[in-house]
PyMOL Python script that loads the backbone (N, CA, C, O; Angstrom):
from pymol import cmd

cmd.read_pdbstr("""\
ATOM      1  N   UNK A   1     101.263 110.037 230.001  1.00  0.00           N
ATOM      2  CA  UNK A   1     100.021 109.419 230.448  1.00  0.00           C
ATOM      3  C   UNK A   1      99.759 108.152 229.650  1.00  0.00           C
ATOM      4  O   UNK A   1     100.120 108.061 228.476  1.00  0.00           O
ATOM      5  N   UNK A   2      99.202 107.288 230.219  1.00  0.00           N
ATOM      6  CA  UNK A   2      98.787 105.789 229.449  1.00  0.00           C
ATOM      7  C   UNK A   2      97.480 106.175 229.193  1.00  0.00           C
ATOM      8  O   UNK A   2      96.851 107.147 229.610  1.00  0.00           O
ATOM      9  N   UNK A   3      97.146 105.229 228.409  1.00  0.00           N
ATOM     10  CA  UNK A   3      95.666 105.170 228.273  1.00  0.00           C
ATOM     11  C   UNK A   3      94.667 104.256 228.986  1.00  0.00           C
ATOM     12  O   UNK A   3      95.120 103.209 229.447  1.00  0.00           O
ATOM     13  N   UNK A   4      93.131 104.569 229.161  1.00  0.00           N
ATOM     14  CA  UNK A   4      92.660 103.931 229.731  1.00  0.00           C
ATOM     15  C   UNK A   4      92.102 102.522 229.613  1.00  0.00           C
ATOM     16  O   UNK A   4      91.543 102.385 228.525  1.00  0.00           O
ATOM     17  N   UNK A   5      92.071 101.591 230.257  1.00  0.00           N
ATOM     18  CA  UNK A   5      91.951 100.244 229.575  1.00  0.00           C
ATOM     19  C   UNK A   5      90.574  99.647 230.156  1.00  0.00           C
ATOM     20  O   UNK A   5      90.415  99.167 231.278  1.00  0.00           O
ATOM     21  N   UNK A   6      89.729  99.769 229.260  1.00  0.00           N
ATOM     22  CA  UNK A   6      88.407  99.315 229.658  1.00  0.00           C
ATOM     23  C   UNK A   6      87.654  98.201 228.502  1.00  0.00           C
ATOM     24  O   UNK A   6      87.778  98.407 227.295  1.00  0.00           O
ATOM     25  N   UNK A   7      87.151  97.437 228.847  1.00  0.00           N
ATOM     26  CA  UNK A   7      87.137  96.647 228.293  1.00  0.00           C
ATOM     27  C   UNK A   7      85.619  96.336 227.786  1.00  0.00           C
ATOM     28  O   UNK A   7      84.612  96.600 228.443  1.00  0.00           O
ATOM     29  N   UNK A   8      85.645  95.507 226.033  1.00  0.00           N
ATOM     30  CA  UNK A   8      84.049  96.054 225.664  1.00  0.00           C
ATOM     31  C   UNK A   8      83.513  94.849 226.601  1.00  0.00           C
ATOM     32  O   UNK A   8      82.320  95.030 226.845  1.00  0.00           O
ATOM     33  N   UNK A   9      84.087  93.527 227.277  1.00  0.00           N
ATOM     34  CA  UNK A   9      82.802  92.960 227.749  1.00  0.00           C
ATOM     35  C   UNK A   9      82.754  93.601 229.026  1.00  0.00           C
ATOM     36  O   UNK A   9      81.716  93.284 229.607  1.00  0.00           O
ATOM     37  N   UNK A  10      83.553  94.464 229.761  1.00  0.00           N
ATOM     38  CA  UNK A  10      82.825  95.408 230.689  1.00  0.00           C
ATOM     39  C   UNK A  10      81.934  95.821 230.370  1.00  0.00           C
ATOM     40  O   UNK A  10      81.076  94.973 230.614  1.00  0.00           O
ATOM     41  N   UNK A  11      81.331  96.963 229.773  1.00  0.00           N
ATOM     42  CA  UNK A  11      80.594  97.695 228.837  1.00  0.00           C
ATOM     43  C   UNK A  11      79.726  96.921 228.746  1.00  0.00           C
ATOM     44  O   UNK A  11      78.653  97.165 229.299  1.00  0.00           O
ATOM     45  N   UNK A  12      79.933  95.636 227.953  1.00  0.00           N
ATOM     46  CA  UNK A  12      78.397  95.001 227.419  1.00  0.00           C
ATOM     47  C   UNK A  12      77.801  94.408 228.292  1.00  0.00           C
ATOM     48  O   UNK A  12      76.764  93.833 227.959  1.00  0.00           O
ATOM     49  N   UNK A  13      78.275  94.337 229.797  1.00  0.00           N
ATOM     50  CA  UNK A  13      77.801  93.888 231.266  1.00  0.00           C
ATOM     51  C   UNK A  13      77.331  95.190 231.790  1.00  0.00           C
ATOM     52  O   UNK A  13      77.132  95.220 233.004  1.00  0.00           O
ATOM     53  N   UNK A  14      77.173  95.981 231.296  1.00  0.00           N
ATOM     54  CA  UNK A  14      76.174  97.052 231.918  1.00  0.00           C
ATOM     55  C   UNK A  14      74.679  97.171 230.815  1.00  0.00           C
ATOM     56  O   UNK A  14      73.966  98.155 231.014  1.00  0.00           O
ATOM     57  N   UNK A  15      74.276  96.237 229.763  1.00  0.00           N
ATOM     58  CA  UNK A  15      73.245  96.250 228.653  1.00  0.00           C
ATOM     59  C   UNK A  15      72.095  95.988 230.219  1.00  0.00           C
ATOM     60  O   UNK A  15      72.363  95.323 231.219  1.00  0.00           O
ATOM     61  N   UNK A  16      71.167  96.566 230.002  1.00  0.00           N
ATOM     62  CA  UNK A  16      69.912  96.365 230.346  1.00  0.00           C
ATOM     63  C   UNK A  16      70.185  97.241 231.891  1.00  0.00           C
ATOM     64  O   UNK A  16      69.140  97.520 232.480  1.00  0.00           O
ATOM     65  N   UNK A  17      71.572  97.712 232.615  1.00  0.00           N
ATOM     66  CA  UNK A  17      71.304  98.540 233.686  1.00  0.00           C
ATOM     67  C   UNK A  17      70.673  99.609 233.107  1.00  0.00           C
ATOM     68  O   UNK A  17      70.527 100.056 231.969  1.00  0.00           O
ATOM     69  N   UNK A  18      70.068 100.116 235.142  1.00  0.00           N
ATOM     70  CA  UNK A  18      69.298 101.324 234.660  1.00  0.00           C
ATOM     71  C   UNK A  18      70.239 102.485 235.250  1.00  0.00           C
ATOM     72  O   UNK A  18      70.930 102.336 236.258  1.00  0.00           O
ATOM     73  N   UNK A  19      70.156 103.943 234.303  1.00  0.00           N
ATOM     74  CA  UNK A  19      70.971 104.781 234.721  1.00  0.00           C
ATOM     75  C   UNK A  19      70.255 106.432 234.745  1.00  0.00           C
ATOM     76  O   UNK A  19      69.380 106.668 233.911  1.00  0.00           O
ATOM     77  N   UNK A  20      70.494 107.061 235.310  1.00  0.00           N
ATOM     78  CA  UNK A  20      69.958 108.810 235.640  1.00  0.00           C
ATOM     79  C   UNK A  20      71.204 109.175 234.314  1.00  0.00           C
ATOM     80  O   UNK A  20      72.333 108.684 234.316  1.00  0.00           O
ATOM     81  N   UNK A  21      70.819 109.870 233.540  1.00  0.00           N
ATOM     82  CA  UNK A  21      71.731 110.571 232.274  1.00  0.00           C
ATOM     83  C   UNK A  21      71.061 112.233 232.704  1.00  0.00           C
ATOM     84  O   UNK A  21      69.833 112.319 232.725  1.00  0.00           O
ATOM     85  N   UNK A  22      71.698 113.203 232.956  1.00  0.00           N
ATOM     86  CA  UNK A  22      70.822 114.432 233.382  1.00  0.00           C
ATOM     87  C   UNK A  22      69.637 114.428 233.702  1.00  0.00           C
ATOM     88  O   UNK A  22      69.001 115.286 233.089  1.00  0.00           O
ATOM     89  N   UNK A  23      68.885 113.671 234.596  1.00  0.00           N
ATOM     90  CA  UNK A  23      68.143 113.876 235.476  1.00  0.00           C
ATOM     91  C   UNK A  23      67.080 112.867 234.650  1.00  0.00           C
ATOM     92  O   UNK A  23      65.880 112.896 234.920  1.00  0.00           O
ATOM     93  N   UNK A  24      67.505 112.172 233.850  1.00  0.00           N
ATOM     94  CA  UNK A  24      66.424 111.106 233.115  1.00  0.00           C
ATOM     95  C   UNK A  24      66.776 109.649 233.528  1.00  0.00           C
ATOM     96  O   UNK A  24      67.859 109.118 233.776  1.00  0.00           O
ATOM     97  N   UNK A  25      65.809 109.294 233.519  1.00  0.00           N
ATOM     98  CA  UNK A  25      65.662 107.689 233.643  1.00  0.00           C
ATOM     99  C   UNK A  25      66.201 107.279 232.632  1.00  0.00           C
ATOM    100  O   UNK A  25      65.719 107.758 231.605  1.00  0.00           O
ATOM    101  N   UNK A  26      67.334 106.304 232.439  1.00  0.00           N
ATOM    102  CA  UNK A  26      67.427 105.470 230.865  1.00  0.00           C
ATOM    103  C   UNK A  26      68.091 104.136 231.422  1.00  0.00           C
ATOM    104  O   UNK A  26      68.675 103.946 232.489  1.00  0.00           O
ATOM    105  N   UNK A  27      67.799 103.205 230.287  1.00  0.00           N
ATOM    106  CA  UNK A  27      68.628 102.058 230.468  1.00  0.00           C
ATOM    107  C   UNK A  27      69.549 102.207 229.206  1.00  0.00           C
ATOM    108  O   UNK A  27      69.480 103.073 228.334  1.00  0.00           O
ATOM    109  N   UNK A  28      70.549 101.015 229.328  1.00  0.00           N
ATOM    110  CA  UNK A  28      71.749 100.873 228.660  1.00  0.00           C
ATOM    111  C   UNK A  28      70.914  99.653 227.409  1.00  0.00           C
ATOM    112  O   UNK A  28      70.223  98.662 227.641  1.00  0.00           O
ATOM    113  N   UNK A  29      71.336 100.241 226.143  1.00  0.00           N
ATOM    114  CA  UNK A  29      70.462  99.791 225.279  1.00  0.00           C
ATOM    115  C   UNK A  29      71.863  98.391 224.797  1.00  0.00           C
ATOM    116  O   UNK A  29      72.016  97.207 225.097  1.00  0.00           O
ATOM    117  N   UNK A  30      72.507  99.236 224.066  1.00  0.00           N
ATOM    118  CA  UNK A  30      73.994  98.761 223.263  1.00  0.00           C
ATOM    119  C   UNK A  30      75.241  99.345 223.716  1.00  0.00           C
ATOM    120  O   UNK A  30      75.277 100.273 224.524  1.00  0.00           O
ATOM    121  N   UNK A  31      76.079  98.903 223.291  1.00  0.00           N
ATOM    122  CA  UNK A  31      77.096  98.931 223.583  1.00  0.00           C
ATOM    123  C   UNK A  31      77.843  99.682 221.902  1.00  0.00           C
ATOM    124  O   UNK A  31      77.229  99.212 220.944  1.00  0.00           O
ATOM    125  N   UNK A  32      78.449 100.219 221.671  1.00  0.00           N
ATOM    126  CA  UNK A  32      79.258 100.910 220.473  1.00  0.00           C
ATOM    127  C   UNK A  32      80.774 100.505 220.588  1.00  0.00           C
ATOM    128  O   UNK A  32      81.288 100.717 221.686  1.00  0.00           O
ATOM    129  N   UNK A  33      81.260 100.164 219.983  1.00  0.00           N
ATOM    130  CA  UNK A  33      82.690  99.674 219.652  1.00  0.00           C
ATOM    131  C   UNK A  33      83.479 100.633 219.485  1.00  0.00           C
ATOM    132  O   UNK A  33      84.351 101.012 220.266  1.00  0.00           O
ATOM    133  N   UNK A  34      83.222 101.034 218.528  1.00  0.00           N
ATOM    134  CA  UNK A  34      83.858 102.473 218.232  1.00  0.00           C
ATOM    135  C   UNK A  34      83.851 103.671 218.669  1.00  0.00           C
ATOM    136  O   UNK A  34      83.062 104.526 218.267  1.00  0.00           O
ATOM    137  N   UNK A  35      85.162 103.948 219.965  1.00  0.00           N
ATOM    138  CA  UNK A  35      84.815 104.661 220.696  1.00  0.00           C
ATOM    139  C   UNK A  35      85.419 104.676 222.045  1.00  0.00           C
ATOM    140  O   UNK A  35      86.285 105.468 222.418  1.00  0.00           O
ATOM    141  N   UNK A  36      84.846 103.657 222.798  1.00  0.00           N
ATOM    142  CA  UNK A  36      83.344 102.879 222.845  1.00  0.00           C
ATOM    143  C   UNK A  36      82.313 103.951 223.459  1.00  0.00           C
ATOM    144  O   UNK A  36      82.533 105.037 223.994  1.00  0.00           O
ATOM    145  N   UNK A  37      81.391 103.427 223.257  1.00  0.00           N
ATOM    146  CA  UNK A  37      80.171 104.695 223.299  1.00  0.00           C
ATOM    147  C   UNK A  37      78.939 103.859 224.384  1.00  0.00           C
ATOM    148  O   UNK A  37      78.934 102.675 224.046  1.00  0.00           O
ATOM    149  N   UNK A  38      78.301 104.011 225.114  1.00  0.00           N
ATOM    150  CA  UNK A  38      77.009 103.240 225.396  1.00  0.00           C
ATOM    151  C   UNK A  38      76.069 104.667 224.930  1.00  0.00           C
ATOM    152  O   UNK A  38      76.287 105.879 224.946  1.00  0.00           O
ATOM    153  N   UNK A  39      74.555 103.509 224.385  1.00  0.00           N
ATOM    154  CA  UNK A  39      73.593 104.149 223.917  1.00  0.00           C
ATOM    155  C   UNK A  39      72.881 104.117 224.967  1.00  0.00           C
ATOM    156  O   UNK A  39      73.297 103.339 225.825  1.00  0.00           O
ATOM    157  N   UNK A  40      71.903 104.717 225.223  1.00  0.00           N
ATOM    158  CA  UNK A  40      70.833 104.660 226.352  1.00  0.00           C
ATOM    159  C   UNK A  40      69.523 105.275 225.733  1.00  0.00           C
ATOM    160  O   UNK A  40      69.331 106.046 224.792  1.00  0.00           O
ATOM    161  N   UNK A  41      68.732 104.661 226.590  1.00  0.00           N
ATOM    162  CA  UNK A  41      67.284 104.941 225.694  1.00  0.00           C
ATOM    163  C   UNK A  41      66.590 105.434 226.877  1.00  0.00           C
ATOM    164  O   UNK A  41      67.012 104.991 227.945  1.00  0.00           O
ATOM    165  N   UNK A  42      65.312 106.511 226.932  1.00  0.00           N
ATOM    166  CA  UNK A  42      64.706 106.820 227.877  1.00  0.00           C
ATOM    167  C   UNK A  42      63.493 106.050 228.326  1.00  0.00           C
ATOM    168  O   UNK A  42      62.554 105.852 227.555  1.00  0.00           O
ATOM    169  N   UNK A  43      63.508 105.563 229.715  1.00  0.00           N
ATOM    170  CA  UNK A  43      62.753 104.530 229.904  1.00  0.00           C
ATOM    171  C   UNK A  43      61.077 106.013 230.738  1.00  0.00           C
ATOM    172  O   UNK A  43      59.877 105.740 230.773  1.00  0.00           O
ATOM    173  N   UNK A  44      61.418 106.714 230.990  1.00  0.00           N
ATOM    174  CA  UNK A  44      60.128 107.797 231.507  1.00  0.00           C
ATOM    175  C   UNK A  44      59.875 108.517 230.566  1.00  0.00           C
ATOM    176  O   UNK A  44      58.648 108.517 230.668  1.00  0.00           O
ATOM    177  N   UNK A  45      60.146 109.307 229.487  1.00  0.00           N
ATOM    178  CA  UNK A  45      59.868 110.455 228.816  1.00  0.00           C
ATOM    179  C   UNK A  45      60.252 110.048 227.050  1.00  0.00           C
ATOM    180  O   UNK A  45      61.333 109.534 226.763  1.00  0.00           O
ATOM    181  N   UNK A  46      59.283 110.342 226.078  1.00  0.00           N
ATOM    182  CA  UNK A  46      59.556 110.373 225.020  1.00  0.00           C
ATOM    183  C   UNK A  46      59.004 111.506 224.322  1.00  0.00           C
ATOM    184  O   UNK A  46      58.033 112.197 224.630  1.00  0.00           O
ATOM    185  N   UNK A  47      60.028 111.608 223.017  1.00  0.00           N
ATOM    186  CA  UNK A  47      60.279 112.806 222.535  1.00  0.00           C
ATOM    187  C   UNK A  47      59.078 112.414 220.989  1.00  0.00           C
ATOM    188  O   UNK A  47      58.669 111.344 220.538  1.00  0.00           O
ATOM    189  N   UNK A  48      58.811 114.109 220.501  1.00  0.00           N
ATOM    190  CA  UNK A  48      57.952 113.551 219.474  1.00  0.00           C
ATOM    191  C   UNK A  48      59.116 113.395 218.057  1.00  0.00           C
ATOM    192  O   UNK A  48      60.098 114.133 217.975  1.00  0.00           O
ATOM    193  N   UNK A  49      58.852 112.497 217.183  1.00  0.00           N
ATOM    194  CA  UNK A  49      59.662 112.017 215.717  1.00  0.00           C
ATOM    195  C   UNK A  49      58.974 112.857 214.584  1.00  0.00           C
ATOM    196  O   UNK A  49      57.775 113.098 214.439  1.00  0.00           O
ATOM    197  N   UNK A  50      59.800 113.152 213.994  1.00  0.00           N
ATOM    198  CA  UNK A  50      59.047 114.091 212.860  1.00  0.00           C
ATOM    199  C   UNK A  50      59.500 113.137 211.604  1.00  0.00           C
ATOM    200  O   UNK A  50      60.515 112.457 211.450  1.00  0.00           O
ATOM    201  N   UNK A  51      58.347 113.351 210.759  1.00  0.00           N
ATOM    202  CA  UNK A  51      58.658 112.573 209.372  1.00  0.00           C
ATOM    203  C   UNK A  51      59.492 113.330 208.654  1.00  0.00           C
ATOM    204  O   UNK A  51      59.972 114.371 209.104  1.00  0.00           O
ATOM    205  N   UNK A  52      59.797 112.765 207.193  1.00  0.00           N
ATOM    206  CA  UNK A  52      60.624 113.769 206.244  1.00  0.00           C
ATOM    207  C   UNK A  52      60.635 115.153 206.185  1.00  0.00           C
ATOM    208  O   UNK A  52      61.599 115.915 206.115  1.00  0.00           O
ATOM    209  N   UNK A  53      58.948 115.482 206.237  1.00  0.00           N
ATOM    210  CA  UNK A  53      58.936 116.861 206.129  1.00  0.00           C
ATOM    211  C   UNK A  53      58.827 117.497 207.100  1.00  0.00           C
ATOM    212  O   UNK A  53      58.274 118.596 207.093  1.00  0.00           O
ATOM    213  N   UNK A  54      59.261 117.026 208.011  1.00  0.00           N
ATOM    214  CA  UNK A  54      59.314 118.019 209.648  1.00  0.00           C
ATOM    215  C   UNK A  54      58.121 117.939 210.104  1.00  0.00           C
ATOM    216  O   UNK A  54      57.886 118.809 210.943  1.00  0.00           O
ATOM    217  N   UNK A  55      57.123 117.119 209.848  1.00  0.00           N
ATOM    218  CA  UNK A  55      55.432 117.055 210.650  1.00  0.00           C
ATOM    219  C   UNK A  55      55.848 116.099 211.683  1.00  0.00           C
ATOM    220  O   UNK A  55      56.820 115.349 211.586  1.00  0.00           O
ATOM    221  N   UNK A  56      54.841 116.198 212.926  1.00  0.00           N
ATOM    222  CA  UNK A  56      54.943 115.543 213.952  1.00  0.00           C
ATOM    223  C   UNK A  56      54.311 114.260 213.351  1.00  0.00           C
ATOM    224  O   UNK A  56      53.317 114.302 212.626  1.00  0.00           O
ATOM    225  N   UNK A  57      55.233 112.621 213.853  1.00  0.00           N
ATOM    226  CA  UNK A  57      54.547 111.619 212.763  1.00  0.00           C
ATOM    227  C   UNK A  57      54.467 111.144 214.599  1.00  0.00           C
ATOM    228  O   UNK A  57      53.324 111.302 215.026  1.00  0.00           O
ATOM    229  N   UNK A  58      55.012 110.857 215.182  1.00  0.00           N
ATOM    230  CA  UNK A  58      55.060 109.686 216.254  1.00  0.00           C
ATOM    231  C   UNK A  58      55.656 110.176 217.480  1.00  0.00           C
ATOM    232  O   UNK A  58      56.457 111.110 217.452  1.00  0.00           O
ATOM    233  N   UNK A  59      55.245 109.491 218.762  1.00  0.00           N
ATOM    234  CA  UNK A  59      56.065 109.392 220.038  1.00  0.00           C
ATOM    235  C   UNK A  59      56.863 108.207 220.448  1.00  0.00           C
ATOM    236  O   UNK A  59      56.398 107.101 220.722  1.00  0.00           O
ATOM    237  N   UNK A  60      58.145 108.565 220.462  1.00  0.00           N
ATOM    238  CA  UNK A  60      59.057 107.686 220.751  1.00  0.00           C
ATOM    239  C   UNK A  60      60.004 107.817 221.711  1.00  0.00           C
ATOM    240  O   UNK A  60      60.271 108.934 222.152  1.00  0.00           O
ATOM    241  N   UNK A  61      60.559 106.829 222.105  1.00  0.00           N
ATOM    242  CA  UNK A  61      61.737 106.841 223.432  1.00  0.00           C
ATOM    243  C   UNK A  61      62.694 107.892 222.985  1.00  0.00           C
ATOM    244  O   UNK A  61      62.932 108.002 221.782  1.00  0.00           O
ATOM    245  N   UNK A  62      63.194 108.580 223.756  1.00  0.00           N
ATOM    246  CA  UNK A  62      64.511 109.600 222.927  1.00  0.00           C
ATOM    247  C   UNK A  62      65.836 108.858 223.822  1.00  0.00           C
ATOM    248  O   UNK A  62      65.834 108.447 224.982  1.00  0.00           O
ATOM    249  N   UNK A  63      67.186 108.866 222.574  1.00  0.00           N
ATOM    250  CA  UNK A  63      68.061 107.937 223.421  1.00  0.00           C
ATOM    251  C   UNK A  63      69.242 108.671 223.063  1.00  0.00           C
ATOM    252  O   UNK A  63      69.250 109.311 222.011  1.00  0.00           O
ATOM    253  N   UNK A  64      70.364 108.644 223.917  1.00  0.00           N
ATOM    254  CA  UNK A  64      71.606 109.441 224.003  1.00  0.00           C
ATOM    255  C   UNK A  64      72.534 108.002 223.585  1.00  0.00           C
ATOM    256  O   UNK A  64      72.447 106.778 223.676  1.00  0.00           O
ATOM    257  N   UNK A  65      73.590 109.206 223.003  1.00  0.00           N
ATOM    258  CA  UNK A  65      74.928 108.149 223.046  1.00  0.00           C
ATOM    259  C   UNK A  65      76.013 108.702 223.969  1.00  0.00           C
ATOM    260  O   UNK A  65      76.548 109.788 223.748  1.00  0.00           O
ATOM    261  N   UNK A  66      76.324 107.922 225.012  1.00  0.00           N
ATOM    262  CA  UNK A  66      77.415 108.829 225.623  1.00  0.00           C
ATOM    263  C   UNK A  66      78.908 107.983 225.632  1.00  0.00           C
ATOM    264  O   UNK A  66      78.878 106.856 226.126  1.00  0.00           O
ATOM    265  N   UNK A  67      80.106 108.454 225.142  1.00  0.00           N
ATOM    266  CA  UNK A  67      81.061 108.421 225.106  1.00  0.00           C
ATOM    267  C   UNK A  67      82.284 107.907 226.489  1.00  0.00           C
ATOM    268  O   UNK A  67      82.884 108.711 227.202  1.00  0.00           O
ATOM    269  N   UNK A  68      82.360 106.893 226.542  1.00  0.00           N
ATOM    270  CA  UNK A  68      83.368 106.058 227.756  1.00  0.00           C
ATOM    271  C   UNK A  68      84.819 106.819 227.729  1.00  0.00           C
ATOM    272  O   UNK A  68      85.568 106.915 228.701  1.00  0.00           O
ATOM    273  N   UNK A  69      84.978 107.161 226.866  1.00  0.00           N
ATOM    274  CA  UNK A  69      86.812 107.661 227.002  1.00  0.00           C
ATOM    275  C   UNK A  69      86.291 109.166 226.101  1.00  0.00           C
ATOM    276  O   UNK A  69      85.244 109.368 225.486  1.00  0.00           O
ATOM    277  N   UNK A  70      87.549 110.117 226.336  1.00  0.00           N
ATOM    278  CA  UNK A  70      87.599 111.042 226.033  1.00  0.00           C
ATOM    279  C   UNK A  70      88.563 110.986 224.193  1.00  0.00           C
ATOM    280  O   UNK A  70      89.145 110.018 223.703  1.00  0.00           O
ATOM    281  N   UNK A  71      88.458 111.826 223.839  1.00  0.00           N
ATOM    282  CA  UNK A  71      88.760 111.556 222.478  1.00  0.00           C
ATOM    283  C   UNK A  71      90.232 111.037 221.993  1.00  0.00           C
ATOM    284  O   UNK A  71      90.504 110.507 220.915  1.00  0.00           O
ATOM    285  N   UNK A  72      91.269 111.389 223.283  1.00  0.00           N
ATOM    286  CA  UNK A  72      92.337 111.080 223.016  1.00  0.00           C
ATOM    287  C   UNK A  72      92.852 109.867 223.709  1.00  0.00           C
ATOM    288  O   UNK A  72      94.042 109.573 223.598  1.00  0.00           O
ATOM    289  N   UNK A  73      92.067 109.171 224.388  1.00  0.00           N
ATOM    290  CA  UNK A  73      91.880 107.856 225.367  1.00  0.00           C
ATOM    291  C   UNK A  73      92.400 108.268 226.544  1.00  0.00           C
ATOM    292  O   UNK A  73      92.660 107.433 227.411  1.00  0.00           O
ATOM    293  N   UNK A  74      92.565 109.246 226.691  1.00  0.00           N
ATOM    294  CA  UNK A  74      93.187 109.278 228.421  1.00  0.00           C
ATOM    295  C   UNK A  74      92.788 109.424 229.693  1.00  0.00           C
ATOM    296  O   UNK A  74      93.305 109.275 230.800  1.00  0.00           O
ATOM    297  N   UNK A  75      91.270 109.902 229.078  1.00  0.00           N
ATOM    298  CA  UNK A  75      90.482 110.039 230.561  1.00  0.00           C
ATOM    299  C   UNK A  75      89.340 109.212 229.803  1.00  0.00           C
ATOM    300  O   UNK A  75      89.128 108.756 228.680  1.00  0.00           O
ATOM    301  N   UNK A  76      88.619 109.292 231.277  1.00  0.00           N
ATOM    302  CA  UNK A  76      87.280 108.954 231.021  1.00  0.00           C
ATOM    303  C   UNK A  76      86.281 110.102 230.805  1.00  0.00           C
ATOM    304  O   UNK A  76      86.287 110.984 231.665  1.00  0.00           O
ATOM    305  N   UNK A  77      85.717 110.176 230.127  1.00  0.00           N
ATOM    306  CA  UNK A  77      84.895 111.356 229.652  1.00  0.00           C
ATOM    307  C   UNK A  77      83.770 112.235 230.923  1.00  0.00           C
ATOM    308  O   UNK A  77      83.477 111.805 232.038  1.00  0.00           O
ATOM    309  N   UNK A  78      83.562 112.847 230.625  1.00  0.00           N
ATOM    310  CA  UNK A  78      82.809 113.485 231.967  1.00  0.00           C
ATOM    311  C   UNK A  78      81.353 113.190 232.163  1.00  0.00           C
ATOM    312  O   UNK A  78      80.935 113.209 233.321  1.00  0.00           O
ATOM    313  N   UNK A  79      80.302 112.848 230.918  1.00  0.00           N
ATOM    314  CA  UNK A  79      79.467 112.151 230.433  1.00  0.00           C
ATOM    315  C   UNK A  79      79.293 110.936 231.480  1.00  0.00           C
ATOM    316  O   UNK A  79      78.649 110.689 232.499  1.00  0.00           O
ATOM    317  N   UNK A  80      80.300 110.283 230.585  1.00  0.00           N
ATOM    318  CA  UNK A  80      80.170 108.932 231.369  1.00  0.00           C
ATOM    319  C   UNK A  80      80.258 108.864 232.908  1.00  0.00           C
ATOM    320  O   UNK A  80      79.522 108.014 233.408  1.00  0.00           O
ATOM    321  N   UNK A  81      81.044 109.622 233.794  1.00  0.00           N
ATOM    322  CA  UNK A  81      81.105 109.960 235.208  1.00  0.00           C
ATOM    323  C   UNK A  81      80.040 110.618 235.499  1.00  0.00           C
ATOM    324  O   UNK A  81      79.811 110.969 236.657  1.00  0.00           O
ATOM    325  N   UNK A  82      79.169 110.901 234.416  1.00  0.00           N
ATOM    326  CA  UNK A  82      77.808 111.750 235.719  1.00  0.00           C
ATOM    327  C   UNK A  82      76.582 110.648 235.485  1.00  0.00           C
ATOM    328  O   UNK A  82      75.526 110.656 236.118  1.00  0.00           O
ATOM    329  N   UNK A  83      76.850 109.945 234.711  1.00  0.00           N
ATOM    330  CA  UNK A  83      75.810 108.762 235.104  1.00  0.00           C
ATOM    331  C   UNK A  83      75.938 108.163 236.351  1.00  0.00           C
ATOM    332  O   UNK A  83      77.020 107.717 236.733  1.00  0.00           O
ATOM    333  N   UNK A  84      74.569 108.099 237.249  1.00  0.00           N
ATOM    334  CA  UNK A  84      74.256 107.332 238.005  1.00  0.00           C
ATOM    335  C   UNK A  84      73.519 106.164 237.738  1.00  0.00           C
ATOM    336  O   UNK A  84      72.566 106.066 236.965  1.00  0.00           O
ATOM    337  N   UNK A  85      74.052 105.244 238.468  1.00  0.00           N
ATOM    338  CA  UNK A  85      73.246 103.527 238.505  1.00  0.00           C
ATOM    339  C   UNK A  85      71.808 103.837 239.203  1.00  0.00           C
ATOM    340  O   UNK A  85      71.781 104.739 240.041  1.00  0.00           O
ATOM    341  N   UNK A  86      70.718 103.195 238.923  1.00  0.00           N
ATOM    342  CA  UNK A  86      69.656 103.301 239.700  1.00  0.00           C
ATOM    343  C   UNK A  86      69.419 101.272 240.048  1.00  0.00           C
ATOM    344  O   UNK A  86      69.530 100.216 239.427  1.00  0.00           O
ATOM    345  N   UNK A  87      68.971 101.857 241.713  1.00  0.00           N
ATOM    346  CA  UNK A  87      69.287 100.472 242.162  1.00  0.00           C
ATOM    347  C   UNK A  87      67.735  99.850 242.155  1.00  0.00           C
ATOM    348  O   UNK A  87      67.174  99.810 243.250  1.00  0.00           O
ATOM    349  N   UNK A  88      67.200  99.489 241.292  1.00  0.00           N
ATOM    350  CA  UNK A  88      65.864  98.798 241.068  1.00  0.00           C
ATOM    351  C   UNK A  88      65.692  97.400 241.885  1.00  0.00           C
ATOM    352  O   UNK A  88      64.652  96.750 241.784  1.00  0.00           O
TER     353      UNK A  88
END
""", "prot")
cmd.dss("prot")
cmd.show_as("cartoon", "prot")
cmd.util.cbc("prot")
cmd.orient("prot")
């Protein structure tokens, strides 16, 4: 098997799409190199942040990193195939 050849300014041409990640709204925040990874941030729902000591301090966006290739480069990860584009 070869590996898959995807490229980071592909990747960094999807920054600011919007995408369904398990049934959430998110956009494409960054791009990760290493990896390559896209981050996504939730644009409908935020999660609460706890300070040092585990108290509820804040509400904030909650954001995933999901993984473009599988660990050994040969597929594309399954993650990344269940994102849907949302056509705004």
């Amino acid at each position: 098997m070869s590996r898959i050849n995807i490229s980071l300014q592909q990747l960094r041409n999807m920054i600011g799409v919007h995408v369904y990640h398990q049934g959430i709204t998110c956009k494409v925040l960054e791009v990760l190199e290493d990896g390559p990874s896209l981050v996504l941030i939730s644009t409908d729902e935020d999660h609460i942040q706890a300070d040092q000591y585990g108290n509820p301090q804040r509400r904030v966006p909650e954001t995933f990193t999901i993984p473009v290739l599988t660990s050994d480069g040969q597929e594309i990860h399954p993650l990344y195939l269940e994102l849907d584009l949302i056509d705004l």
